[in-house]
N, C-alpha and C positions, 0 to 999 in steps of 0.2 A: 720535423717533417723529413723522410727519407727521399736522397734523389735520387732523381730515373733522366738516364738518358734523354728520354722520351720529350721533358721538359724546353729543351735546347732550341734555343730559334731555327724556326726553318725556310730559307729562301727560296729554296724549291719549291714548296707546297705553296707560299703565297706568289709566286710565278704562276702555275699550274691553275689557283685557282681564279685569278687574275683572267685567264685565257679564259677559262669556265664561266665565270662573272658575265665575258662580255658576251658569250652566246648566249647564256641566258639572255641576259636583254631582247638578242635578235630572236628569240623563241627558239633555236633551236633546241636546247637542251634543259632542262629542269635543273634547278641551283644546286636543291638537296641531290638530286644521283649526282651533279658535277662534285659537291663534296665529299661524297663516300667516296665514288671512284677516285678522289685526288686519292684521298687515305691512303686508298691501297696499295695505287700506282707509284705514287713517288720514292716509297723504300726501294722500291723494284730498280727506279731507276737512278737510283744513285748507286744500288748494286754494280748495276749494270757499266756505269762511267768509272767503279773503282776497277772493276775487272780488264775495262777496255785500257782503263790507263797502266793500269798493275802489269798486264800485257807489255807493252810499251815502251814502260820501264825495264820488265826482264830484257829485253830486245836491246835498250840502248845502252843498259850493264854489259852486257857480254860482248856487245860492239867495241865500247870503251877499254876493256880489259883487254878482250883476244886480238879482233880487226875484225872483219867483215866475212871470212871463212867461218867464224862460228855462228856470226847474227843466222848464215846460210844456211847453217846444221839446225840451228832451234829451225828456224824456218820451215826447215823438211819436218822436222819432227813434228810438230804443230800439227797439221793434221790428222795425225794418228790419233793425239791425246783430244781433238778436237772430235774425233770420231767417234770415241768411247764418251767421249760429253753429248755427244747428239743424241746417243743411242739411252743415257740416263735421264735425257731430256726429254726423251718421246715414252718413257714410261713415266715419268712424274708427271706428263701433260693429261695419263689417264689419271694420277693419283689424286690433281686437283679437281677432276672433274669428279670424281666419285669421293669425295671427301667434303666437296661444297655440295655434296646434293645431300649425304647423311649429316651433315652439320646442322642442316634446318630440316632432316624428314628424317630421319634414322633415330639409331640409337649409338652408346659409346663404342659399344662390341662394332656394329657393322661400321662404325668409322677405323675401332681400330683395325679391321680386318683387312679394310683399305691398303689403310699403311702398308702393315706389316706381309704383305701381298706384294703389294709394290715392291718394298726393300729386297725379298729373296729374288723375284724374279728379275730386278735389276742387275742384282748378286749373280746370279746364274749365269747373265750374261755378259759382263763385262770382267767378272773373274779370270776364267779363260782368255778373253782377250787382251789383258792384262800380262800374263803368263806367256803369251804370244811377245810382246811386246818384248819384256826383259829375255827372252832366251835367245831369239834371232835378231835382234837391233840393227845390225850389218844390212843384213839383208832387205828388210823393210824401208830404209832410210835410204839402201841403193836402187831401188824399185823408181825414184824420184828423182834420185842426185846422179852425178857423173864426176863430181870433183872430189879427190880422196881425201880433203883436208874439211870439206864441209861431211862428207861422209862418217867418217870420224869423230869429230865432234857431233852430229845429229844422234849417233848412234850410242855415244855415252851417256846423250842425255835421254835418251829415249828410256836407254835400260834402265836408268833410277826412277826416274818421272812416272814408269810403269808401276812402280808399286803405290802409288795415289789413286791410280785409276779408281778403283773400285769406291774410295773415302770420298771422291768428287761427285760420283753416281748416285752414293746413297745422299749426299747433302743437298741434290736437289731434292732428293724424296721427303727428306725434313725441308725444306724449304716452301715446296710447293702445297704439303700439308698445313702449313699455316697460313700460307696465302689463302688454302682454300675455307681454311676456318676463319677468315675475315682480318690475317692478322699479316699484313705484309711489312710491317716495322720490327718487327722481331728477325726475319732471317736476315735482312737488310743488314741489319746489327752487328749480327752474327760472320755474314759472308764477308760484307765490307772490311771487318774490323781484321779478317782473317786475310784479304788482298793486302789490308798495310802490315798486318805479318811478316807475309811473303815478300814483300817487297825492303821490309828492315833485314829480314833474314837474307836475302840474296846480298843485298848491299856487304855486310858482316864478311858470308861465304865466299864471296869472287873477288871484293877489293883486299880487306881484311887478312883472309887465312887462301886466297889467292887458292882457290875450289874450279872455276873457271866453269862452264855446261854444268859440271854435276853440283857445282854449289846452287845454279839458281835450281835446279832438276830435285834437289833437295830440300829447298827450300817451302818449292810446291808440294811437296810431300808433307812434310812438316803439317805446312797452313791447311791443309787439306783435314790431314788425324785431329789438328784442334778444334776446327769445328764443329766436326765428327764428334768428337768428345762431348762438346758444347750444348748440340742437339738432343744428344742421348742423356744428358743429363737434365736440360729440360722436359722432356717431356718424362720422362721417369717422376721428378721431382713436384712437376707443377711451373717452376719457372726458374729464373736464373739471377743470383746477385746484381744488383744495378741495372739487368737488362728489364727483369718484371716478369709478371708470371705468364706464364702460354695458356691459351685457348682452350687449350683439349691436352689429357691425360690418356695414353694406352691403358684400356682394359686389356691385358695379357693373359687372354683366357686361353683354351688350348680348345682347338686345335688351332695355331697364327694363321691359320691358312686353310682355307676351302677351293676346294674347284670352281665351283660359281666365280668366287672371285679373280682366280688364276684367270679365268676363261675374259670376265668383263675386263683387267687390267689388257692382257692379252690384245680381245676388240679395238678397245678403243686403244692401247699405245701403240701396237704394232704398225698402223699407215701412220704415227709422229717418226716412228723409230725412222720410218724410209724417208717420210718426209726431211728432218734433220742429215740422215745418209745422205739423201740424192744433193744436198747443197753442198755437204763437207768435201762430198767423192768427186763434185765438178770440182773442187780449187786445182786439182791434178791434170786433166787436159787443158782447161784454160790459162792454167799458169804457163804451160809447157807452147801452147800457142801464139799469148802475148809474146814471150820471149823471143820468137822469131824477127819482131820489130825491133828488136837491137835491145840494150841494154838501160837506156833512156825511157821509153815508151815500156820500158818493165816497169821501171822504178815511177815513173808518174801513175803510173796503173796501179804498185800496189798501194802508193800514198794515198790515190783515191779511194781508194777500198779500207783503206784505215780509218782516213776523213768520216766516209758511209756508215762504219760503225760504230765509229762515236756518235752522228748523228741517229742512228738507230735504236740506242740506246731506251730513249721514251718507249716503243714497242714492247719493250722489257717489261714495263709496268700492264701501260693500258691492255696489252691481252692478255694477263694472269688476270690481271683486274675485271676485265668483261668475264672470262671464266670462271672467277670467284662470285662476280653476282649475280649472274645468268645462271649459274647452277644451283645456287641459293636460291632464288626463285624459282626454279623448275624442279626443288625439291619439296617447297609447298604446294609444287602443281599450278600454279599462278605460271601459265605461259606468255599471257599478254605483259603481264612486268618483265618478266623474262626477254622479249622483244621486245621493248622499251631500253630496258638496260642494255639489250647489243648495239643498241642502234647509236644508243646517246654515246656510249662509250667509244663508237666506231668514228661518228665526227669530232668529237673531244680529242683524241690523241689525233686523225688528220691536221686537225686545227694546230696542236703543236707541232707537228711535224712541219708543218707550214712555215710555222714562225722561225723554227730552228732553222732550217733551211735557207729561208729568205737572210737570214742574219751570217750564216756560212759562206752562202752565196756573196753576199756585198762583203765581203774580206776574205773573197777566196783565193785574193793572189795573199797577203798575208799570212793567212794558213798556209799556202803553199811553202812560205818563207822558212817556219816553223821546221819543216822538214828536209827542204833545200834550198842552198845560197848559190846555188851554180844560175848564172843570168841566164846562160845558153838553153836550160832544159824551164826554168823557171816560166814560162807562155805554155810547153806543155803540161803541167802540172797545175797548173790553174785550170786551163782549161778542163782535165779532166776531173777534177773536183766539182768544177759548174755542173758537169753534166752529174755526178754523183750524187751532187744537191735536186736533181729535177727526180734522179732514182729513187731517192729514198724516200720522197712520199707517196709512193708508190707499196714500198712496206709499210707505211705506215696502216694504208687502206687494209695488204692483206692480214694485217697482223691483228687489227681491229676486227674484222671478219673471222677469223680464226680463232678468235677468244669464243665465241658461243658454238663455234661448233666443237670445239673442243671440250665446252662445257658438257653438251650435249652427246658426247659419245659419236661423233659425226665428223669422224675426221679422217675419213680417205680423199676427199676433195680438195684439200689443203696440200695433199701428196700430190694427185694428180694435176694441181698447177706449179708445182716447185718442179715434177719431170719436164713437164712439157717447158715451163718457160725455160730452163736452163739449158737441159738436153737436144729440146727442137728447133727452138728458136735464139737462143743467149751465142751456147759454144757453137754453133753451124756457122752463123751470122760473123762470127765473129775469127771462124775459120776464112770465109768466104775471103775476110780483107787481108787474111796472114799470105793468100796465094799469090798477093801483087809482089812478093817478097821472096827474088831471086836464088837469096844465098842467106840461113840463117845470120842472122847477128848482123844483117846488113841495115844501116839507118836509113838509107834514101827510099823512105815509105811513101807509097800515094796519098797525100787526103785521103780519094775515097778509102781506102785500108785502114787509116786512124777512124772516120768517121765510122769504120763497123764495128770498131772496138764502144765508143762511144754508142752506138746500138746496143750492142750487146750487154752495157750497162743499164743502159735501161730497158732493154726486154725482158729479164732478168729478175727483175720485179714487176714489170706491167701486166707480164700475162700471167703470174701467181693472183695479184690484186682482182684481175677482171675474173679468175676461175671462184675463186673463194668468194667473191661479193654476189657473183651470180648463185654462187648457191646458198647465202645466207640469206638474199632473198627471196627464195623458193618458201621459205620457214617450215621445207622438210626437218630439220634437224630440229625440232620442237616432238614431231611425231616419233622422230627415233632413242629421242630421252627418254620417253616413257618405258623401253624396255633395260636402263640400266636406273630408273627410280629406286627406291630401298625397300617401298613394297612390292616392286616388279620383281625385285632378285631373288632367285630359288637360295635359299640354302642348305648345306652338306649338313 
């Protein structure tokens, strides 16, 4: 008998369905969806904890080797490559949804048209941005920075890291194509396996052959092309040694590409693309605002925001996963299952989010420990983690809400609560408190001043959650799938 991966005890999954079990009981949710949706969900989110921690790691490599001027430079840089991720993210958010609806209503060609729709047009845009990246590094990195030694280092690592870009964009394109084909253990595999690349490679590159910024910058590059690799030989082949076979095969007919689908990828990614923008493009005036509160109330700020994303993690799953069966269902035209599935899938991951939360929470000065041993700032650092613990189930809602309309081709709404909460209400609110504060870098902050930052944590997410839930249930976005269905779609 040959082994698979696949075989390997999973802790996750019976956690996950643990939480599932018990709402069944309470009736909220049906066992069997609580078990598919585990299926789906938990490769995603183990994804998700290796990247946040692979993260983490590059961060506390470059710390240990250079000092704190370099941690500074990734820091600045981060965003950029973060941006070119947002924007690969908001076209693979159309790829899953138009790949889980011809997965059960289509045929091979109009799946593989998907794809390979996807891929160029992600290509198209993140190439040049890429190209942007390594030619001017300097400049981009001092758009952010003020200090020439993080400048510097940002900028070296900008320029390397920039040739990834494009290999990161297209790997959600393979990733969320199998998510959307029912199969979210495969890229899981795949991405996972490529963070612990990354992160053996950097280890090697910065302590080893003392590389420093460009060894981890290289490193990502590296883990990047292998997956790349990885994917493209899966789906060519059928499947991959020891991981198993894939879902779905490219028919590689010609022409790879129609207008119709240019146009429906277009539709539905273009309000993810902004959506993903508008979150990456606020880290830059709000980082630049907290800062006014000294240097303390920086660093508890971004610890919380670290905390937050590791707790958010689960969202990783449960809305690919609602997207995956909600579009499934809305490609046999079965709308009522389709609403079914959003709904259960939507208190299913609250419910985690709950638990994770509650358990963060009662060891949030211990987390806090984790990342600082300083007494004096150790009461702020807790505290703002409490409050990041109250935030995050707040994504959890919108996230869960945003799997079906995303399924569904219905995702300008999901943009329009990520502007508003962040733009109107997050960084205003959160200006409002930086004005008690005389003289930048000065620590003698008011309460009320901290308490706006601690708002602005959680508005941040509340008013994304209440835009997005109000309109999932409208169950307009049921009416508007039916114009990107496989028999709704004109083709060239």
């Amino acid at each position: 008998m040959s082994f698979r991966l696949r075989s390997l005890p999973n802790p996750l999954r019976w956690l996950l369905l643990s939480v599932g079990a018990l709402l069944a009981r309470l009736g909220v949710i049906d066992r069997r969806r609580a078990e598919r949706t585990t299926d789906l969900a938990w490769p995603r989110i183990v994804t998700g904890l290796a990247r946040m921690s692979k993260s983490a790691a590059d961060v506390a490599m470059v710390g240990i080797a250079l000092g704190p001027a370099a941690i500074a430079g990734v820091g600045l840089a981060t965003p950029y490559w973060g941006l070119a991720f947002g924007i690969g993210g908001g076209i693979a958010g159309a790829t899953i949804g138009l790949v889980s609806q011809r997965y059960t209503g289509g045929t091979a060609r109009d799946l593989s048209l998907a794809v390979t729709t996807s891929a160029l047009v992600v290509a198209a845009i993140v190439v040049p941005l890429a190209v942007l990246y390594g030619a001017v590094p300097e400049r981009l990195i001092g758009l952010v920075g003020n200090d020439a030694a993080s400048i510097a280092y940002g900028a070296d690592y900008l320029r390397v890291v920039a040739l990834g870009v494009p290999f990161a964009a297209l790997n959600l394109i393979g990733s969320r194509t199998l998510v959307g084909a029912d199969d979210a253990w495969t890229p899981m595999t795949l991405r996972a396996g490529g963070a612990v690349v990354n992160v053996a490679l950097n280890a090697v590159l910065i302590f080893v052959l003392g590389m420093g910024v460009v060894g981890a910058a290289i490193g990502t590059v590296v883990a990047n092309v292998l997956v790349l690799v990885a994917f493209a030989v899966g789906f060519t082949r059928g499947g991959l040694p020891i991981i198993g076979s894939f879902p779905v095969t490219f028919d590689l007919g010609w022409p790879p590409v129609t207008r119709a689908d240019v146009r429906d990828v277009l539709a539905i990614g273009t309000p993810l693309v902004f959506t993903n923008g508008a979150r990456r493009a606020a880290q830059f005036p709000m980082l630049a605002i907290v800062a006014l509160f000294g240097p303390n109330v920086l660093a508890a700020y971004v610890v919380a925001r670290r905390v937050r994303d590791l707790m958010d993690t689960p969202g990783w799953g449960f809305s690919l996963a609602s997207s995956s069966l909600v579009g499934q269902e809305l490609g046999t035209g079965d709308e009522g299952a389709a609403d079914t599935y959003g709904r259960e899938v939507l208190w299913f991951g609250t419910a985690v989010y709950l638990v994770s939360a509650g358990v963060v929470l009662l060891f949030a000065e211990q987390v806090g420990r984790v990342f600082v041993d300083d007494p004096s700032i150790l009461p702020l650092v807790t505290t703002f983690i409490a409050v990041a613990c109250i935030s995050v189930i707040f994504r959890g809602i919108s996230g869960g809400a945003t799997g079906p309309l995303r399924a569904s081709g219905d995702t300008r709404w999901p943009f329009y609560g990520q502007v508003l909460g962040l733009y109107v209400f997050a960084i205003p609110v959160a200006f409002l408190g930086a004005v008690s504060v005389p003289v930048p870098g000065l620590e003698a902050v008011t309460p009320l001043g901290i308490g706006a930052l601690y708002a602005a944590l959680v508005l941040e997410t509340l008013v994304p959650a209440v835009v997005t839930y109000h309109r999932f249930e409208t169950g307009s976005w049921k009416a508007i799938s039916r114009t990107y269905r496989p028999e709704s779609s004109p083709g060239d």
